[in-house]
TORKOL-4160 file (C-alpha; in steps of 0.2 Angstrom, whole numbers, padded with zeros to 4 digits, m for minus):
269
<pt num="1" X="0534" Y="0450" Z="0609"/>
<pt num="2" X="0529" Y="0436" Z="0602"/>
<pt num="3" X="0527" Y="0433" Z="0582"/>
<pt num="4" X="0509" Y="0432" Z="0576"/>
<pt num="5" X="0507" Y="0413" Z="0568"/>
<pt num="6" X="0503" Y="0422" Z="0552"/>
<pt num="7" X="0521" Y="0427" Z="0549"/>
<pt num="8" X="0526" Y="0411" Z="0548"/>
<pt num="9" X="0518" Y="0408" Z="0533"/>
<pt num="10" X="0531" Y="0418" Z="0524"/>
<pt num="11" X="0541" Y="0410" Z="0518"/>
<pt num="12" X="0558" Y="0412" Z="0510"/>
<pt num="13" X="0560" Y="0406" Z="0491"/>
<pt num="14" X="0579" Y="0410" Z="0488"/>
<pt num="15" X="0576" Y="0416" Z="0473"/>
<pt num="16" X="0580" Y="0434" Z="0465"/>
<pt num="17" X="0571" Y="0444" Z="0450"/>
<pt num="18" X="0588" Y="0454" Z="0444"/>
<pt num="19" X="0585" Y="0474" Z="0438"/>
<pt num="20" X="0591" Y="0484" Z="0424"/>
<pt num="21" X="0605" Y="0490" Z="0436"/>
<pt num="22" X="0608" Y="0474" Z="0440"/>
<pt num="23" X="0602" Y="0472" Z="0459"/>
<pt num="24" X="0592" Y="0458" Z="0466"/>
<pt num="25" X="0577" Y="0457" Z="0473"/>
<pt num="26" X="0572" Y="0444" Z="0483"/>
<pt num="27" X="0557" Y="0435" Z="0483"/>
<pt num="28" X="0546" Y="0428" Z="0498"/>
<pt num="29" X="0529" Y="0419" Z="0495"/>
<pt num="30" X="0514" Y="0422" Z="0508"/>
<pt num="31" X="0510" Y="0402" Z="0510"/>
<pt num="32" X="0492" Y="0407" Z="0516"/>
<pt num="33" X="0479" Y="0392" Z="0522"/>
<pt num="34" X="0464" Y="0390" Z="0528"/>
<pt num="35" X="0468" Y="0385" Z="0545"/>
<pt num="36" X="0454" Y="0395" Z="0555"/>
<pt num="37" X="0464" Y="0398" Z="0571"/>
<pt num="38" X="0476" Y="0404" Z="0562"/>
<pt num="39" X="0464" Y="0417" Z="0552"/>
<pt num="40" X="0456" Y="0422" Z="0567"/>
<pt num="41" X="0472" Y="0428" Z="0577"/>
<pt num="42" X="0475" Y="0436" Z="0561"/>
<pt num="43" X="0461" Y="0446" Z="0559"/>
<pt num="44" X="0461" Y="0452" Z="0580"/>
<pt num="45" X="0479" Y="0459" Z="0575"/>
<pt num="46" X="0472" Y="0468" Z="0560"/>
<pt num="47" X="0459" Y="0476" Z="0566"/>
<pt num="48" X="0470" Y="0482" Z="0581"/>
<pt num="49" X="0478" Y="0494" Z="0566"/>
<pt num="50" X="0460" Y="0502" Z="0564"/>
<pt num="51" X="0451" Y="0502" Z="0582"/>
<pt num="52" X="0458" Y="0495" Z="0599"/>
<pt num="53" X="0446" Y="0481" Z="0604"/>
<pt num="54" X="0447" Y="0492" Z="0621"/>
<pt num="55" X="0440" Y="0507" Z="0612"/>
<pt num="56" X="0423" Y="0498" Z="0602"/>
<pt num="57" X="0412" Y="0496" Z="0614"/>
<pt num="58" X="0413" Y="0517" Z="0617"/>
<pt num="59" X="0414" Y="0520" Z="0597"/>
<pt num="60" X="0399" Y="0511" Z="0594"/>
<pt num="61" X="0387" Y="0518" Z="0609"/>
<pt num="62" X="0375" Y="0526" Z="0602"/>
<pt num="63" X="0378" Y="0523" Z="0585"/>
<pt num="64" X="0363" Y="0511" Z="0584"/>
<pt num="65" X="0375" Y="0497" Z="0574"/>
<pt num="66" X="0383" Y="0482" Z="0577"/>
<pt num="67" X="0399" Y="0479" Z="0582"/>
<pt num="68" X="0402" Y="0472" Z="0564"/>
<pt num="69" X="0392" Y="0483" Z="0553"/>
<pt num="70" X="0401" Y="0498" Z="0562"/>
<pt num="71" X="0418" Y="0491" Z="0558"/>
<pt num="72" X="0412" Y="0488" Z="0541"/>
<pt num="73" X="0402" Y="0505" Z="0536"/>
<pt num="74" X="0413" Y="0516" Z="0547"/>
<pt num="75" X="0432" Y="0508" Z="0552"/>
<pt num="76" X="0436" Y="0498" Z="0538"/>
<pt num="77" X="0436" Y="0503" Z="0516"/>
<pt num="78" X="0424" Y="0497" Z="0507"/>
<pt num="79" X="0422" Y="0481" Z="0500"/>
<pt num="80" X="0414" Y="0484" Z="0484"/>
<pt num="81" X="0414" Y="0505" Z="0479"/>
<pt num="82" X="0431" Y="0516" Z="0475"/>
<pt num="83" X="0444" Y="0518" Z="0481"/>
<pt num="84" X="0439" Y="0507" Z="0495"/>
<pt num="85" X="0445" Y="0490" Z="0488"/>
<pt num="86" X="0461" Y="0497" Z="0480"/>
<pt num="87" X="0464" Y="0506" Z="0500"/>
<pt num="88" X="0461" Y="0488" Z="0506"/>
<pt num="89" X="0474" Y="0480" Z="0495"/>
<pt num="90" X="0487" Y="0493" Z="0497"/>
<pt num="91" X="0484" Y="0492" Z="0519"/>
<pt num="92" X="0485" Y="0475" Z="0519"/>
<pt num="93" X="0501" Y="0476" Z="0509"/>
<pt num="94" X="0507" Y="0489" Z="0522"/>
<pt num="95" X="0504" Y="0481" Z="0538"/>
<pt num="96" X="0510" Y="0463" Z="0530"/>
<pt num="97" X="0528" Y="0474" Z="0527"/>
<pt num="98" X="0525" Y="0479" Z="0545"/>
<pt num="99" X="0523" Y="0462" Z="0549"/>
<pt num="100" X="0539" Y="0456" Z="0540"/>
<pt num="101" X="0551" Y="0467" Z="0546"/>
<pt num="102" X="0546" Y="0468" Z="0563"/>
<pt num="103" X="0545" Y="0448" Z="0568"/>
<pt num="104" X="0555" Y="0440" Z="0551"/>
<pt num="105" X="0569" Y="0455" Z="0551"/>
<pt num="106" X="0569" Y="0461" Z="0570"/>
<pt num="107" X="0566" Y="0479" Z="0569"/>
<pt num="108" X="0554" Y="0490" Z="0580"/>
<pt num="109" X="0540" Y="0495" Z="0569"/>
<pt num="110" X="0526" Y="0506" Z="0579"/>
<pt num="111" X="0512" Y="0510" Z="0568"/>
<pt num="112" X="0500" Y="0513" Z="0583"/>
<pt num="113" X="0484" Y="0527" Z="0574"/>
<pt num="114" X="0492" Y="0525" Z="0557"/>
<pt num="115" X="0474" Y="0520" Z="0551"/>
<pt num="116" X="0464" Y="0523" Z="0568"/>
<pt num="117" X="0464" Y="0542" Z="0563"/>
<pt num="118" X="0459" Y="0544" Z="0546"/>
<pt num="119" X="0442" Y="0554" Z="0544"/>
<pt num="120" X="0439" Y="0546" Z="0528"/>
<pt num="121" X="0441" Y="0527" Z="0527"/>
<pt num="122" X="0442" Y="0524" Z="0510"/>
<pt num="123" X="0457" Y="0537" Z="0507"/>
<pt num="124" X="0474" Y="0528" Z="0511"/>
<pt num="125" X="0485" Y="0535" Z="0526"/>
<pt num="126" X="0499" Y="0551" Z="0519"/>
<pt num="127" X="0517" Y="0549" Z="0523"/>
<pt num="128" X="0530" Y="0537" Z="0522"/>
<pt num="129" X="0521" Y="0521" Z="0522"/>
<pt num="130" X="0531" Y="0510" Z="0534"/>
<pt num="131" X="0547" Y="0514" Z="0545"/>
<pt num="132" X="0556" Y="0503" Z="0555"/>
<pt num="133" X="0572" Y="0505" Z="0569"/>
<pt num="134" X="0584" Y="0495" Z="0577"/>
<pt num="135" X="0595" Y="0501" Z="0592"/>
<pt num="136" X="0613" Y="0491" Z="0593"/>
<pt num="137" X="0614" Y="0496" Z="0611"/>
<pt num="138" X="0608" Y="0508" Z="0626"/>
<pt num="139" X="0618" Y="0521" Z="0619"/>
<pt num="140" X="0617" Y="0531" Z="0603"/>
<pt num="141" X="0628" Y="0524" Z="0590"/>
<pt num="142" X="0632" Y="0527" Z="0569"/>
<pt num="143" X="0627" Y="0509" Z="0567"/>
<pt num="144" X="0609" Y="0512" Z="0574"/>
<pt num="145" X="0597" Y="0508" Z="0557"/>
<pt num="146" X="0584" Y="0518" Z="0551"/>
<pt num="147" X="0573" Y="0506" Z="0538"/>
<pt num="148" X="0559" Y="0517" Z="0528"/>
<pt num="149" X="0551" Y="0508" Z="0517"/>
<pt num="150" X="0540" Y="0510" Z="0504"/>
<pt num="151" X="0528" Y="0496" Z="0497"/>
<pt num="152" X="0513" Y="0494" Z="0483"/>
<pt num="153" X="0501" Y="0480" Z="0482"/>
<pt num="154" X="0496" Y="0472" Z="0466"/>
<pt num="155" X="0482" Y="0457" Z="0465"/>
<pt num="156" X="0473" Y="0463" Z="0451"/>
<pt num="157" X="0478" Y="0464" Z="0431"/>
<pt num="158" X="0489" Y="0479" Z="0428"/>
<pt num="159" X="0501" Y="0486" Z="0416"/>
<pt num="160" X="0511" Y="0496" Z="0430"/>
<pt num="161" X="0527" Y="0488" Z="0437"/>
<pt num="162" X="0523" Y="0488" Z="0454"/>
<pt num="163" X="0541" Y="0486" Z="0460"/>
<pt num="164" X="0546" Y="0499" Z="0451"/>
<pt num="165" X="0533" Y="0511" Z="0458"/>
<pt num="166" X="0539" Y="0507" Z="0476"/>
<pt num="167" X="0558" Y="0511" Z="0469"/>
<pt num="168" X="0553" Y="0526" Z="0461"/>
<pt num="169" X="0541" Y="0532" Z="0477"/>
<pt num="170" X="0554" Y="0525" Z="0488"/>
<pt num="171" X="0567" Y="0539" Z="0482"/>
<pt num="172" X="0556" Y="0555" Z="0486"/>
<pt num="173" X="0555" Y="0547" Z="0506"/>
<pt num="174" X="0569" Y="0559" Z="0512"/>
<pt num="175" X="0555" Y="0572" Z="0509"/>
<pt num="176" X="0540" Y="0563" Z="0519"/>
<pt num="177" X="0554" Y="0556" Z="0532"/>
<pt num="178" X="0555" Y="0569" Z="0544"/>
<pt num="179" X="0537" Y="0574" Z="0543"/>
<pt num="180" X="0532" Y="0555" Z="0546"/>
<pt num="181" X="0544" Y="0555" Z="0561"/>
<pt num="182" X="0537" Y="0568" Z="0571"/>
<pt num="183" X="0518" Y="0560" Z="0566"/>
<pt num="184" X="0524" Y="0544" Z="0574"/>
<pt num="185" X="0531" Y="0551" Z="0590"/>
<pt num="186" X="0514" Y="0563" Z="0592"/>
<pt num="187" X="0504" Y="0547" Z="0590"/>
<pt num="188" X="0514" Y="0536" Z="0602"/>
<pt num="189" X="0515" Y="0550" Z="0617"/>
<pt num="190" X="0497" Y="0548" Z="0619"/>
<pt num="191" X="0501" Y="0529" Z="0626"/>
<pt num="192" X="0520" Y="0529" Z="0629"/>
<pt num="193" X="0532" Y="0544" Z="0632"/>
<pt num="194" X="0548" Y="0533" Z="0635"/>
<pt num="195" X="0542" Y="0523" Z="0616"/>
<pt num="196" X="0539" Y="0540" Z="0608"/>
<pt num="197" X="0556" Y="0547" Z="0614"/>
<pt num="198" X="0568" Y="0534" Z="0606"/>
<pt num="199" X="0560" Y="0539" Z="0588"/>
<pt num="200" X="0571" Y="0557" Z="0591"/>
<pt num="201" X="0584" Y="0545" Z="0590"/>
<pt num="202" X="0584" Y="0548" Z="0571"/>
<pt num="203" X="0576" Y="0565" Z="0571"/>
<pt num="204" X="0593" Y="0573" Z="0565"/>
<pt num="205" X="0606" Y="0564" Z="0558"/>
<pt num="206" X="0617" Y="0577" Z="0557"/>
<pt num="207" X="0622" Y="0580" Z="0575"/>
<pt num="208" X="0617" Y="0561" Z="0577"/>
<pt num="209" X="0625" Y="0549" Z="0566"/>
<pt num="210" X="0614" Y="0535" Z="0561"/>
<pt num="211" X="0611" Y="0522" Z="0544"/>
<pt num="212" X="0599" Y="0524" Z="0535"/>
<pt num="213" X="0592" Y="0509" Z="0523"/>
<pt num="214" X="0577" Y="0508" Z="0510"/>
<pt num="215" X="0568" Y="0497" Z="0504"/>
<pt num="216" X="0558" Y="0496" Z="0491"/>
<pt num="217" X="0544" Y="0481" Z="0491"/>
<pt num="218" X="0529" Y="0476" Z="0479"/>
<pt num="219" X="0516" Y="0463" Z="0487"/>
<pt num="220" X="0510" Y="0455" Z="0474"/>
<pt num="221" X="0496" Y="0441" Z="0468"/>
<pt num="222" X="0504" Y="0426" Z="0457"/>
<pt num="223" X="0496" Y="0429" Z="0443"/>
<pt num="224" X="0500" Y="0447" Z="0443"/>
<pt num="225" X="0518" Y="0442" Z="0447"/>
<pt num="226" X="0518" Y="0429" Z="0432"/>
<pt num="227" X="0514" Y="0443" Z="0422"/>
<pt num="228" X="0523" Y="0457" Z="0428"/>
<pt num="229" X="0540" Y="0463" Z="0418"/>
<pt num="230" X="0548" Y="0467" Z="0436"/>
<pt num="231" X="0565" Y="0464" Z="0428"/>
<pt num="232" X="0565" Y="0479" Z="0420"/>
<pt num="233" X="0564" Y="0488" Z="0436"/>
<pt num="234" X="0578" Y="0501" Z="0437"/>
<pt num="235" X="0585" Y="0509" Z="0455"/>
<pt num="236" X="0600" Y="0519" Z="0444"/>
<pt num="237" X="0590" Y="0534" Z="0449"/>
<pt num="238" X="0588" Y="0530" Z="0468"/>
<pt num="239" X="0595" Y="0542" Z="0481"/>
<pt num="240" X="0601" Y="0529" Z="0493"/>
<pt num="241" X="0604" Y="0515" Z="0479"/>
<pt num="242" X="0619" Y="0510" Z="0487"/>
<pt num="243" X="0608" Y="0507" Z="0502"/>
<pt num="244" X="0593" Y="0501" Z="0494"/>
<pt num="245" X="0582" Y="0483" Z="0497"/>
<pt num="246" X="0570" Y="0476" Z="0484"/>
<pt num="247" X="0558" Y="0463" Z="0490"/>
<pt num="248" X="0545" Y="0456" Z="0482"/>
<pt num="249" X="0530" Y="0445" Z="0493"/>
<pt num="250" X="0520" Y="0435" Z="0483"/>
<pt num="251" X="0504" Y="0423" Z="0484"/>
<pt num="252" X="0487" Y="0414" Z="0477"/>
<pt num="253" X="0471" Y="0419" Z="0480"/>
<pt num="254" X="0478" Y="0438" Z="0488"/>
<pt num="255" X="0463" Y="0449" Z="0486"/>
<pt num="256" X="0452" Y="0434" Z="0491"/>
<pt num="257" X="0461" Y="0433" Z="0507"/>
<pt num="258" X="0459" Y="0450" Z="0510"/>
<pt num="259" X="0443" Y="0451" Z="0508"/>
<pt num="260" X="0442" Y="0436" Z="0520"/>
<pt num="261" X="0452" Y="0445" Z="0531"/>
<pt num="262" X="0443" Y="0460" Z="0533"/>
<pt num="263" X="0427" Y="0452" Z="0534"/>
<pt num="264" X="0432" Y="0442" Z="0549"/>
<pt num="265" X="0442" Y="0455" Z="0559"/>
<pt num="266" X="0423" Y="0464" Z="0559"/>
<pt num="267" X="0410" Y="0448" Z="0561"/>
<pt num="268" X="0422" Y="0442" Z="0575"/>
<pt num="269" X="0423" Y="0456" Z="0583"/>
């Protein structure tokens, strides 16, 4: 499948923000514009993470609302009221990652009813936040890669070191891995058996080799990335270190655009 034009827009800097530890992180910038084309595919492939296009004219019989305003009051967190804005933030962090390491590093990343199912839209989605897998053949091999990932999104003023919050949240995945597996293959055999079978692939490591890497990433506005101390993040502590990544995505205007985003995912629709 072809990569959504968005993903072009991130770009590699080549730089790296050192840790404590001494590993790098590297550092990608979102160069967002506002090309209007480019927003609109944008927010059709977003709003595909919350309610099929296929599936909105049955979800909003009856209900006496819009297309937009049900997408707005029902699907999607709320603008304005907590936690709603800090739940947009930390989606749109989580399905840019997605973004990223499906079409910039190649790995199948299914996250089909991550945020379809949640009863209440301003609480975010449990479990390991994204997972990704590459196959090196037809057959089962040790060089088959598992990729779990977690990732925090910070556009607003804080004292918290969001890069180290995904490194520290990043080392307690083992426990969440196994349970966010199985989730992933129940939700995926509703629309695709042979899709939801290669995920048992990694299902038990121990009878069936595999590697496993993590990633630890923070999606963060520039002006909280100006201020943020990420080089006293520390991975000493992390289960997998040896097998760790540290990215960080960066960019202007972040909650801006995601407001942008989600307000033309539902006035489009």
């Amino acid at each position: 499948m072809a990569a959504p034009d968005h993903v072009a827009w991130l770009e590699d800097t080549g730089d790296v923000i050192e840790t404590t530890d001494g590993l790098e992180a590297e550092i990608w910038v979102l160069q967002h514009a506002d090309d209007p084309a480019i927003l609109s595919a944008w927010a059709i492939h977003y709003r595909q993470h919350y309610c099929r296009d296929e599936d909105l004219p049955d979800l909003v019989a009856d209900t006496g609302l819009s297309n937009a305003d049900f997408l707005t009051n029902i699907k999607f967190p709320d603008a304005a009221a907590a936690p709603g804005p800090s739940t947009r933030s930390g989606d749109f962090g989580e399905i840019l990652v997605a973004d990223f390491i499906e079409y910039v590093l190649g790995y199948w990343c299914p996250r089909h009813g991550r945020f379809e199912d949640r009863e209440n839209r301003n609480v975010p989605s449990n479990g390991t936040d994204v997972i990704g897998f590459k196959f090196t053949g037809d057959e089962q091999s040790p060089d088959d890669e598992l990729l779990v990932i977690e990732s925090k999104a910070g556009f607003r003023p804080t004292t918290a070191n969001r890069l180290q919050q995904a490194i520290d949240h990043s080392g307690k995945d083992r426990a969440r891995e196994a349970m966010s597996l199985s989730a992933i293959k129940q939700r995926l055999l509703k629309i695709n058996r042979d899709e939801a079978l290669k995920v048992g692939r990694f299902q038990n490591q121990a009878d069936r080799p595999f590697m496993r890497t993590n990633a630890a990433v923070a999606v963060l506005d520039d002006e909280v990335f100006d201020e943020m101390t990420l080089d006293e993040s520390d991975a000493s502590d992390h289960p997998n270190r040896d097998n760790l990544r540290l990215i960080i995505i960066r960019g202007i205007s972040m909650m801006d655009l995601v407001h942008a985003l989600y307000e033309r995912a539902a006035n489009e629709a």
